[in-house]
C-alpha positions as CSV (number, residue, x, y, z in Angstrom):
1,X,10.3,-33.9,11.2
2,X,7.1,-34.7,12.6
3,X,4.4,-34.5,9.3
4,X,1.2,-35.7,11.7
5,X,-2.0,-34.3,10.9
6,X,-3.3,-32.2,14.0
7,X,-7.3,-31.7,14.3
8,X,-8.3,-28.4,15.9
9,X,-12.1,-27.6,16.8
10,X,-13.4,-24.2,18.0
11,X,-16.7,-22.8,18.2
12,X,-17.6,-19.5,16.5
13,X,-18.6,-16.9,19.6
14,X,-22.0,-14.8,19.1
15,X,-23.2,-16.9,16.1
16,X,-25.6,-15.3,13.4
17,X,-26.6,-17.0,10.0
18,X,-26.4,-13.9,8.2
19,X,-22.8,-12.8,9.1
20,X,-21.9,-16.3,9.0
21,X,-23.1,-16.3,5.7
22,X,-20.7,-13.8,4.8
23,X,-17.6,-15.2,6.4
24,X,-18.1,-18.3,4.5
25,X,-18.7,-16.4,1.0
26,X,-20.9,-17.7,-2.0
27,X,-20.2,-21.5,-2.4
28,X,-18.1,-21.3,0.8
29,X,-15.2,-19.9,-1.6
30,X,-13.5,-17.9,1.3
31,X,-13.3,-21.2,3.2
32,X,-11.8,-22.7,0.4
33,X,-9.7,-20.2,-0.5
34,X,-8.0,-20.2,3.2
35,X,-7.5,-23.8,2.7
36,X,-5.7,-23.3,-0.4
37,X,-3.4,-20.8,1.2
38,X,-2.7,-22.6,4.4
39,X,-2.9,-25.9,2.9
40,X,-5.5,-27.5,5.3
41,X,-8.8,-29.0,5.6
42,X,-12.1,-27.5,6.5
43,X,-15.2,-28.6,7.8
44,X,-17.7,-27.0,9.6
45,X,-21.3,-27.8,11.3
46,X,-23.1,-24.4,11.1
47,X,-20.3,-22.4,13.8
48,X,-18.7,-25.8,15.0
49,X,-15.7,-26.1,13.3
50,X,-13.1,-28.6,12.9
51,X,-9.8,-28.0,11.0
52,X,-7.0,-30.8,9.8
53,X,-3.7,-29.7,9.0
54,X,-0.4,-29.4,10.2
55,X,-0.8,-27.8,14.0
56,X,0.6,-24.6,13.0
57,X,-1.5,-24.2,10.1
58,X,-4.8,-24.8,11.5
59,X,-4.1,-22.3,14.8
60,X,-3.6,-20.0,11.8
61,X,-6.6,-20.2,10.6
62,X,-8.5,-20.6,13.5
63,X,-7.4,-17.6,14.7
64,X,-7.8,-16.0,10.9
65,X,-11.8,-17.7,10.6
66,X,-11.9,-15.6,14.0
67,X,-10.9,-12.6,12.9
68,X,-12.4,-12.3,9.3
69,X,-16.2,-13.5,11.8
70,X,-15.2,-10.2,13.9
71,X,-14.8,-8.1,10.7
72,X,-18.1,-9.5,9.5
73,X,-20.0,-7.2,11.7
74,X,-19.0,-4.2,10.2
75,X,-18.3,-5.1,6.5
76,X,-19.2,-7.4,3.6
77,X,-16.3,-9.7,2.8
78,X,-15.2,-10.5,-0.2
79,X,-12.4,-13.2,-1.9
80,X,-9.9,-9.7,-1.7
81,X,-10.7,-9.3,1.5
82,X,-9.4,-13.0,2.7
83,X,-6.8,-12.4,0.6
84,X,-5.5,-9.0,2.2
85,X,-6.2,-10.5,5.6
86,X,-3.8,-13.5,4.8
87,X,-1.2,-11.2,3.5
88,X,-1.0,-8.5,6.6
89,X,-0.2,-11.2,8.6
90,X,3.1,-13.8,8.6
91,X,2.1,-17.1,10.6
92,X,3.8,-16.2,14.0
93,X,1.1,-13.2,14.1
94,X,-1.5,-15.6,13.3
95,X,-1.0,-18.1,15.4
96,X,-0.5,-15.5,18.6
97,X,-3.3,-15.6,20.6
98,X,-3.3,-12.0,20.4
99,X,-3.7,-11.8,17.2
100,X,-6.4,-8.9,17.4
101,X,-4.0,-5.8,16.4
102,X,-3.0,-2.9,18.9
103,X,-2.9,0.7,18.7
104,X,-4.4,0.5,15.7
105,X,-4.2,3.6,13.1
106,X,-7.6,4.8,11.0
107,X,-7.2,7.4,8.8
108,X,-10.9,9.7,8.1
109,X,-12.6,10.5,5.4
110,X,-16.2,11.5,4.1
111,X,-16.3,8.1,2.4
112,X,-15.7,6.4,5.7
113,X,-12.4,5.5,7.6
114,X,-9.4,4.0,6.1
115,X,-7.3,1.0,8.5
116,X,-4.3,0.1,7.4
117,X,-3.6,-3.3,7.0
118,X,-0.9,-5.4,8.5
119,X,2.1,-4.0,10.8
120,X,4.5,-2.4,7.5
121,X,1.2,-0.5,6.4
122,X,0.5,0.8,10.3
123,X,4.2,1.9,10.5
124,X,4.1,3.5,7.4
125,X,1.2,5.5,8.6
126,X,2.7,6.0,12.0
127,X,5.5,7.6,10.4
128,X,3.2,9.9,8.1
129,X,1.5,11.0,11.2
130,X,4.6,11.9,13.1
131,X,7.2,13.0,10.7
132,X,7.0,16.1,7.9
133,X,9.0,14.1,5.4
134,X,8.5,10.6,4.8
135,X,9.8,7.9,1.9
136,X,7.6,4.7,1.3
137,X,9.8,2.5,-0.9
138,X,8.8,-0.5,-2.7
139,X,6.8,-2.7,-5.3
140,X,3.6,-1.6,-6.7
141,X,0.3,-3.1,-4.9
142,X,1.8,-2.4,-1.2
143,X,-1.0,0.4,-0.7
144,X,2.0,3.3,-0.4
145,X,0.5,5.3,-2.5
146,X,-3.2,4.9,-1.7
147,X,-2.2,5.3,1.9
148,X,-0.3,8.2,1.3
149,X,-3.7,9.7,-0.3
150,X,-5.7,8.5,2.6
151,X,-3.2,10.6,5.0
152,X,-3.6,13.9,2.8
153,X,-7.4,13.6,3.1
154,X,-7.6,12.9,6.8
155,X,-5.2,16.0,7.5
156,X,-7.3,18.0,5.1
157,X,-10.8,17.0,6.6
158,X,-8.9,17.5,10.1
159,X,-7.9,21.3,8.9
160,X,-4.4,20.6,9.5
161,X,-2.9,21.7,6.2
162,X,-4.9,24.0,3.6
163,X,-4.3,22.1,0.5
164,X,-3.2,19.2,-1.4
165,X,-1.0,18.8,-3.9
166,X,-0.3,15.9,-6.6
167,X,3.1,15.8,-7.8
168,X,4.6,13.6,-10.5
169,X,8.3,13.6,-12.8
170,X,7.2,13.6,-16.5
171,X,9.0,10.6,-17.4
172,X,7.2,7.2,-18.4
173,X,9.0,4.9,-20.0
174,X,10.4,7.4,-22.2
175,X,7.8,9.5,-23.3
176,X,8.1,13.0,-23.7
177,X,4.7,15.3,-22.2
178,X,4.6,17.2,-25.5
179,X,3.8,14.3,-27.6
180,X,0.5,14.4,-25.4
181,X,-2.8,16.4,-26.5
182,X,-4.2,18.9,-24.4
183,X,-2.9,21.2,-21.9
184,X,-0.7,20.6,-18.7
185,X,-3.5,19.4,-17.1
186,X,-4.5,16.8,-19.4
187,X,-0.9,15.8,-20.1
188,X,-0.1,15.3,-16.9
189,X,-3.6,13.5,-15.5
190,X,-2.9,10.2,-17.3
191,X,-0.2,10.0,-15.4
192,X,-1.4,10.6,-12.2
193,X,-4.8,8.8,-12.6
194,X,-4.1,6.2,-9.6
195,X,-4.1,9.5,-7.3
196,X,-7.2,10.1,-8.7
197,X,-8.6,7.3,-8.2
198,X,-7.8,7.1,-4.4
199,X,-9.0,11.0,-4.0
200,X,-12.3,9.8,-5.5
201,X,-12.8,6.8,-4.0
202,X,-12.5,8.8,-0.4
203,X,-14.2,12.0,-1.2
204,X,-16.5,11.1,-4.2
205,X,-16.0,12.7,-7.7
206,X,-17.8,15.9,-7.7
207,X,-16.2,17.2,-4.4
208,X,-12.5,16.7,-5.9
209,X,-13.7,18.8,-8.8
210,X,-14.8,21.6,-7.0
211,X,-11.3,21.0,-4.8
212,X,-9.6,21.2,-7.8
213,X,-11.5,24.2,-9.0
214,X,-10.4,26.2,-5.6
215,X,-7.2,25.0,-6.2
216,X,-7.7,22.9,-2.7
217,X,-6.1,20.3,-4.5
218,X,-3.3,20.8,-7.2
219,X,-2.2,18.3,-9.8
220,X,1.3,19.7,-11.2
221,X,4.4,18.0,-12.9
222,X,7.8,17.8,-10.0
223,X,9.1,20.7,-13.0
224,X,7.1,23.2,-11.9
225,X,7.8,22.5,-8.3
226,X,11.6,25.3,-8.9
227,X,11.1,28.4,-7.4
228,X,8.1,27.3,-4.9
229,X,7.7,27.6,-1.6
230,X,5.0,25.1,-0.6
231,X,3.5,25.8,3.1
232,X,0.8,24.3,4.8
233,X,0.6,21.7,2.4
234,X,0.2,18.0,2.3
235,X,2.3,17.0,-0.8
236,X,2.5,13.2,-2.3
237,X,5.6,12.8,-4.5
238,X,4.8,9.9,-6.7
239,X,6.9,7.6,-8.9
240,X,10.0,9.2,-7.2
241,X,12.3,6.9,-8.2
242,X,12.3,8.7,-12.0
243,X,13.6,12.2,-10.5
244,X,17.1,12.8,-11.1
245,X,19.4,13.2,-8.4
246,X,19.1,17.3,-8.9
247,X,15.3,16.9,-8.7
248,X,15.2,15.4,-5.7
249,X,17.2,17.5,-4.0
250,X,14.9,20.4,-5.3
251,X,11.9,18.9,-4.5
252,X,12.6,18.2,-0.5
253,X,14.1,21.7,-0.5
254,X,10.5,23.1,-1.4
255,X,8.5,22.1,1.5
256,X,7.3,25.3,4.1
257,X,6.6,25.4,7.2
258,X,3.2,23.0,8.5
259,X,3.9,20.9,5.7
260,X,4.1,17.3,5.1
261,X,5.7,15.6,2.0
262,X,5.3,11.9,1.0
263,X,7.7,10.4,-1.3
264,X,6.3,7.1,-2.8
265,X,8.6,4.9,-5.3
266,X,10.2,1.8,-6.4
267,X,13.6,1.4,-6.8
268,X,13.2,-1.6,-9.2
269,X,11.1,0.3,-12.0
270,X,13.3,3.4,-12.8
271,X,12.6,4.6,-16.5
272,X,14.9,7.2,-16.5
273,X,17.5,7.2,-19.7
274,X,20.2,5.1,-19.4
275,X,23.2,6.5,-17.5
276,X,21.2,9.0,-15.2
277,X,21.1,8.1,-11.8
278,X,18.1,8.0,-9.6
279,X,16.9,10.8,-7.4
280,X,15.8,8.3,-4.9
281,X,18.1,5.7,-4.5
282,X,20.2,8.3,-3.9
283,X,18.3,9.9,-1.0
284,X,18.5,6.7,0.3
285,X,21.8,6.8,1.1
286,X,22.3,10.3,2.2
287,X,18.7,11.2,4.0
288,X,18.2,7.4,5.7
289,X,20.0,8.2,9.0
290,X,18.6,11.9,9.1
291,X,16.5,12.6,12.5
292,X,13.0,13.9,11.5
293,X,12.8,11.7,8.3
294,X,11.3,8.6,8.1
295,X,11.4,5.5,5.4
296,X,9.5,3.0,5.4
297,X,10.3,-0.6,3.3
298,X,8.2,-2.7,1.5
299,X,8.2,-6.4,0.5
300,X,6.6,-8.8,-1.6
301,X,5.0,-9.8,1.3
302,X,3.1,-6.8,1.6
303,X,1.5,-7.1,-1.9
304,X,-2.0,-6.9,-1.8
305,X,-3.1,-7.4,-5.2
306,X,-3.6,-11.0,-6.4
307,X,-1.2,-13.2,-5.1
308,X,0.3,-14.0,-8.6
309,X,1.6,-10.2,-8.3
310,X,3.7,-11.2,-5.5
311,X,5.6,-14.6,-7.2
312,X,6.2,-12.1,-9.7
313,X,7.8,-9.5,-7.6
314,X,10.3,-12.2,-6.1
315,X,10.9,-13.5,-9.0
316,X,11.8,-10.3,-10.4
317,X,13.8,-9.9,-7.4
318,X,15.6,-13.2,-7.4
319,X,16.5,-12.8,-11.2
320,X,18.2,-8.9,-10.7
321,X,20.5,-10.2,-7.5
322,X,21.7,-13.2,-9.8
323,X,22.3,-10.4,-12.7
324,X,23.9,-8.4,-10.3
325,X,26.6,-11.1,-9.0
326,X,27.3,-12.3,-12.4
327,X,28.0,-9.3,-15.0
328,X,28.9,-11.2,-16.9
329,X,25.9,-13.4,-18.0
330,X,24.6,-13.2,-21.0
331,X,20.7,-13.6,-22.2
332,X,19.3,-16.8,-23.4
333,X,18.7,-16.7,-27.1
């Protein structure tokens, strides 16, 4: 295995103190940060750069110093912003000389527009954008459920549906709505408080209140979904994987005509009692192969939260598969 130290040097294109400034962060922390990550060394001369490193290591972050100088003409970066851009990206798309992305999908807003980041998050937008029902699985910080927000704001600034609507199972971690004060509005908006967050983030607080008021947008519990016939709506199922298999089926049975329906979940946080099986790993396995549906899968890898969150998430991972082949194991006193 060859272990010799390559030296790459490039020259930043259209050079301006003030955005390079900003690619290089306060104390040149996102500089050092990207060296942490890729496990390389960086020096620079105002935009001459030189990088040491193993060869495929510093073409990655050439091509990433690239990138994040191109992004620096429209927005402020930030150490999450290195981070996300380090993440949406395995090392063969780095190093590509194409590494600029293609067909790239932005999602509108009166906040601004919304890109998705990496090729699972463009997919999963793809598919929101193409099919009526769609299932984005897997562990929190991924941005399925944030993007699934983004999508129901685009369509209704676009006019496409009439109204959005917030949808939740009341079950969290076994706690029952009625030991909750208030009415069903303020039982249930604990609960549903990252939606919320996203809505105002995209159209600021005191439109989603007068939304609300009209009824444009409508925060409800998946109960009160029976009997519904929900039409011209943009509906975001989330924490799906604590509806019961007869939920489910209830739920996807609901949606009208010039609708669209997110389900958002993880398979690997059900809080449901013990015994009761899981409304959506059990749409998995009968809706997966259904034309018209789409599912899209996400990793560790597609974490964008702090990069602890991810270890965590394999490690979770790794320690249910060896549970899972051994029944038989017993915990450590």
């Amino acid at each position: 295995m060859n272990t010799s130290t390559d030296i790459q040097r490039f020259t930043l294109d259209s050079f301006e103190a003030a955005r390079f400034a900003n690619l290089c962060g306060q104390y040149d922390e996102h500089l050092r940060l990207i060296e942490q990550r890729l496990n390389i060394t960086i020096r620079n001369r105002g935009e001459q750069f030189e990088l040491l490193g193993h060869r495929e290591q510093t073409r990655a972050a050439e091509q990433l110093i690239r990138r994040l100088y191109r992004e620096t003409k429209n927005a402020d970066l930030t150490p999450d912003t290195v981070h996300l851009f380090l993440q949406e990206s395995s090392m063969q798309e780095l190093t590509s000389p194409s590494s600029a992305p293609t067909h790239a999908v932005a999602l509108r807003t009166r906040k601004g527009a919304i890109r998705p980041r990496g090729e699972n998050q463009q997919n999963y937008v793809k598919s929101i954008l193409k099919h009526d029902i769609n299932f984005g699985i897997g562990p929190a910080g991924t941005g399925k459920t944030y993007l699934a927000v983004a999508c129901a704001v685009d369509a209704l600034e676009r006019e496409l549906v009439q109204r959005i609507l917030l949808v939740r199972p009341a079950v969290e971690a076994g706690e029952k709505l009625g030991f909750l004060p208030g009415d069903l509005s303020q039982k249930i908006d604990p609960y549903l408080r990252p939606l919320y967050d996203a809505l105002y983030e995209m159209l600021g607080v005191e439109h989603v209140t007068r939304l609300i008021e009209k009824q444009v947008i409508e925060v409800a519990p998946l109960a009160y979904m029976r009997g519904r016939t929900l039409s011209n709506s943009f509906i975001i199922l989330d924490e799906s994987q604590n509806t019961t298999v007869e939920q489910m089926k209830m739920f996807l049975t609901r949606i009208g005509f010039g609708s669209t329906a997110v389900i958002t979940g993880d398979i690997t946080q059900v809080d449901l009692p013990r015994g009761t099986a899981s409304g959506l790993i059990d749409v998995i396995n009968i809706l997966q192969d259904v034309p018209g549906i789409g599912f899209t899968f996400f990793k560790s890898a597609d974490v964008v939260r702090h990069p602890l969150v991810q270890r965590i998430v394999d490690a979770y991972e790794s320690h249910s598969s060896t549970k899972s082949n051994d029944p038989a194991r017993e915990p450590r006193p």
